[in-house]
C-alpha positions in Angstrom: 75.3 48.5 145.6 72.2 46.9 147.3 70.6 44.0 145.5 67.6 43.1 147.6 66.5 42.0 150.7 66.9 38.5 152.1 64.5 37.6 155.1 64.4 34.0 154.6 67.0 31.8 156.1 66.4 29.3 153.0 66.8 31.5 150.7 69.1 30.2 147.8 71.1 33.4 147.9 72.8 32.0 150.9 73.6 29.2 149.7 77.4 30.7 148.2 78.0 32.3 152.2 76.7 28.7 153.8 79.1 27.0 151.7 82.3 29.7 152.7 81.0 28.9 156.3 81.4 25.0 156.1 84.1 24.4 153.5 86.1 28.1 154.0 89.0 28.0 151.5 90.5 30.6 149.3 87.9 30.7 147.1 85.5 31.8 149.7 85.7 32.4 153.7 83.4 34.5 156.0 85.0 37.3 157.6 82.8 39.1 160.6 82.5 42.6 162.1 82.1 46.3 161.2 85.6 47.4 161.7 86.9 43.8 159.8 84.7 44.1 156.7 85.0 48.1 156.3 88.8 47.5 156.8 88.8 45.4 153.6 89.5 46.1 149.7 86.7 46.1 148.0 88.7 43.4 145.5 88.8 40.9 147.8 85.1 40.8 149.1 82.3 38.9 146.8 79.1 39.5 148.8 78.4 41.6 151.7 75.4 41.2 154.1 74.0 43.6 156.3 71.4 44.0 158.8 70.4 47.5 159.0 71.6 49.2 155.4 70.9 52.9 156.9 72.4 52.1 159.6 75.6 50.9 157.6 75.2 52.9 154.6 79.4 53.9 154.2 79.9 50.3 154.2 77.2 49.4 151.1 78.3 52.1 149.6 81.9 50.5 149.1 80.7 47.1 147.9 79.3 46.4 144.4 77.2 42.7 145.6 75.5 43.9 149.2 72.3 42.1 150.6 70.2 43.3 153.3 69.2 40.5 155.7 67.1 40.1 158.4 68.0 39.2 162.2 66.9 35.7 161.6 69.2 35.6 159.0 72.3 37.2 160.0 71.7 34.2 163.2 72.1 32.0 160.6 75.2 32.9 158.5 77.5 34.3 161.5 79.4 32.4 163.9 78.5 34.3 166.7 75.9 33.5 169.1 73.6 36.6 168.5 74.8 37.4 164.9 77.2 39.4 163.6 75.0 43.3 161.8 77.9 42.6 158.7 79.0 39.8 156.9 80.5 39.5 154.1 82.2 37.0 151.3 86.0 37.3 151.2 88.4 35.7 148.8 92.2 36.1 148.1 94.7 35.2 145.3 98.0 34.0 147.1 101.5 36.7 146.5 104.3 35.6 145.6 105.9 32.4 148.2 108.3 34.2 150.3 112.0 32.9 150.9 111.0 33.3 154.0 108.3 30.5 155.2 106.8 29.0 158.6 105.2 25.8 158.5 102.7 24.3 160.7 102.6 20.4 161.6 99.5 19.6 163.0 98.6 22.8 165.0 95.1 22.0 166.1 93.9 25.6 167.7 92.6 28.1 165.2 93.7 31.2 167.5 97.3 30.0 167.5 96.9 29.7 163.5 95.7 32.6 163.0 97.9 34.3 165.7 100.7 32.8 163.9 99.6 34.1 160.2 99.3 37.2 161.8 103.3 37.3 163.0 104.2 35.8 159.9 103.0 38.7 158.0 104.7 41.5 160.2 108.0 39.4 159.7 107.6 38.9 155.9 106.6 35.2 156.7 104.5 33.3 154.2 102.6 30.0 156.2 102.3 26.5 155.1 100.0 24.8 157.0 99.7 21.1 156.9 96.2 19.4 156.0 95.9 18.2 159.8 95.8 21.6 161.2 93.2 24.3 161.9 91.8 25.1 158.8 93.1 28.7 158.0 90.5 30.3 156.7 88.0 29.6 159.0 85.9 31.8 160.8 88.3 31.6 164.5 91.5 31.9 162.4 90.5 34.7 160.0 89.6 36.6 162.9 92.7 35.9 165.1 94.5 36.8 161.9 93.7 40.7 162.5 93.1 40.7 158.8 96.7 39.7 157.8 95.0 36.4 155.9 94.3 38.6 152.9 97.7 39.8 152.5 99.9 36.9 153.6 101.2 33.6 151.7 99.2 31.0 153.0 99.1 27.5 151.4 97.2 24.4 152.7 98.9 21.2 151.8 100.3 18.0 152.7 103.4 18.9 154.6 105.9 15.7 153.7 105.3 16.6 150.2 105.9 20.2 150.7 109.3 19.8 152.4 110.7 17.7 150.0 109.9 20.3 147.3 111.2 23.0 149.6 114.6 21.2 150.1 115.0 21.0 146.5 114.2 24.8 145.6 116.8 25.4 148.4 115.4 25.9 151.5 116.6 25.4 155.0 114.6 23.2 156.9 115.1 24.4 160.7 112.4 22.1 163.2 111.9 23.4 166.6 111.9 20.8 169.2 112.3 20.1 173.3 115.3 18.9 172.7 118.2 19.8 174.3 120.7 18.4 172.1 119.2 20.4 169.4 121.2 23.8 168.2 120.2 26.4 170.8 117.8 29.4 168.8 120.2 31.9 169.2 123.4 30.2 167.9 121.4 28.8 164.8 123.3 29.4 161.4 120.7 31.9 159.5 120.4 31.0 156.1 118.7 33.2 152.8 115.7 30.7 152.0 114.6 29.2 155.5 111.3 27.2 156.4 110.8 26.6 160.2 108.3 23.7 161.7 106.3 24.6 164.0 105.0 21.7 165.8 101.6 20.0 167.7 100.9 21.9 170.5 100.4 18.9 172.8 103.3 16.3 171.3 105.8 19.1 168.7 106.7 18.7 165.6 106.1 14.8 164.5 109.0 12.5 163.8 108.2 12.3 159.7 109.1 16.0 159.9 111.6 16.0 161.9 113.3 13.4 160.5 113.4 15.7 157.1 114.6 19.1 158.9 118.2 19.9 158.1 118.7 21.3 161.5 116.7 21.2 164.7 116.8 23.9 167.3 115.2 24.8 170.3 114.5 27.7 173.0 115.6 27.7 176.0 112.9 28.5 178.8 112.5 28.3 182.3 110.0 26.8 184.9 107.0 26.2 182.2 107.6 22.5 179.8 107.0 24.6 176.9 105.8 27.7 175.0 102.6 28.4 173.4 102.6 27.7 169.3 102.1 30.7 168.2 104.9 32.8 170.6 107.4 30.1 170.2 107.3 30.7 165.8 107.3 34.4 167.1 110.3 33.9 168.6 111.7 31.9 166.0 110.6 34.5 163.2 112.0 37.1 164.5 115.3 35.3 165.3 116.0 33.5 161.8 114.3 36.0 160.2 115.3 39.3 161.0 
């Protein structure tokens, strides 16, 4: 349902989509594209914001709270460089926590976290991403999620914490490391309520963490030092988890 028109960037009906842009939590994150936004349920979306309303009149149609902005405006609100023709306002309320859970120490690159969220949710995976890494619900990690953010667990937290409660609710702490001393993937004991640590990209999983896994396992590879974030919980997913 179209409310009005916004053709003012300082309008202060942008002020709830310039806030999801900066400070994207659950509560409120921007997710970008035709495809992306049409894709969505309609639950999930607070405010959509479109360009050319004729144009995209299926896609008003579907939304109770939809703006028409101008060029100058959709500029302002999207992250990419010549604006995005739909916007909109999403928001999510968590499932149930899986037994089944990845968690991210200090992964820095939104792509791999949202790559990874992505995975997770084909595998039955819920992620636990640690308050050093890429923020999961921004813009670049929404989109590299392929949408899977509004369906799968995802929790932000302090990860030392986290651990320690997982341990005690019985889960299996397995850490992936370059290590060859650690338990090779495949020969890894599988277990009903498993967490795996997915580590830096740059240095692995950090010694706090490691120090707290119950079992530390790694993949065997050739020629390169290591394997990308997102593959190597892939691998490890599919693994421990299938």
């Amino acid at each position: 349902m179209i409310q009005g028109k916004i053709n003012s960037r300082k309008s202060p009906l942008l002020k709830e989509v310039l806030d999801a842009k900066s400070n994207p939590s659950e509560n409120g994150f921007i997710i970008e594209g035709i495809k992306f936004v049409s894709d969505c349920n309609p639950d999930n979306i607070k405010t959509v914001f479109i360009t050319d309303v004729e144009k995209y009149k299926d896609i008003a149609s579907n939304f109770l709270n939809v703006y028409e902005i101008s060029s100058s405006v959709a500029d302002k609100i999207s992250s990419a460089v010549s604006g995005q023709e739909v916007v909109a306002i999403a928001f999510k309320d968590n499932p149930k926590q899986p037994e089944k859970l990845i968690l991210l120490d200090n992964v820095q690159d939104s792509g791999n976290v949202g790559t990874i969220i992505r995975t997770a949710s084909a595998f039955g995976f819920g992620v636990i991403v640690s308050q050093a890494s890429a923020n999961p619900y921004s813009v670049k990690t929404v989109r590299s999620s392929a949408g899977a953010i509004l369906s799968c667990y995802v929790e932000r937290t302090e990860l030392k914490t986290r651990i320690k409660e997982l341990k005690k609710d019985g889960y299996y702490i397995y850490s992936t490391e370059l290590d060859l001393s650690a338990t090779l993937l495949k020969n890894a004991v599988k277990h009903d309520k498993i967490a795996i640590v997915i580590g830096n990209e740059g240095n692995g999983v950090s010694k706090e963490i490691s120090e707290l896994s119950d079992e530390k396992i790694y993949i065997p590879i050739e020629k390169e030092n290591s394997l990308n974030a997102s593959v190597a919980a892939g691998i490890t997913m599919y693994v421990l988890g299938i």
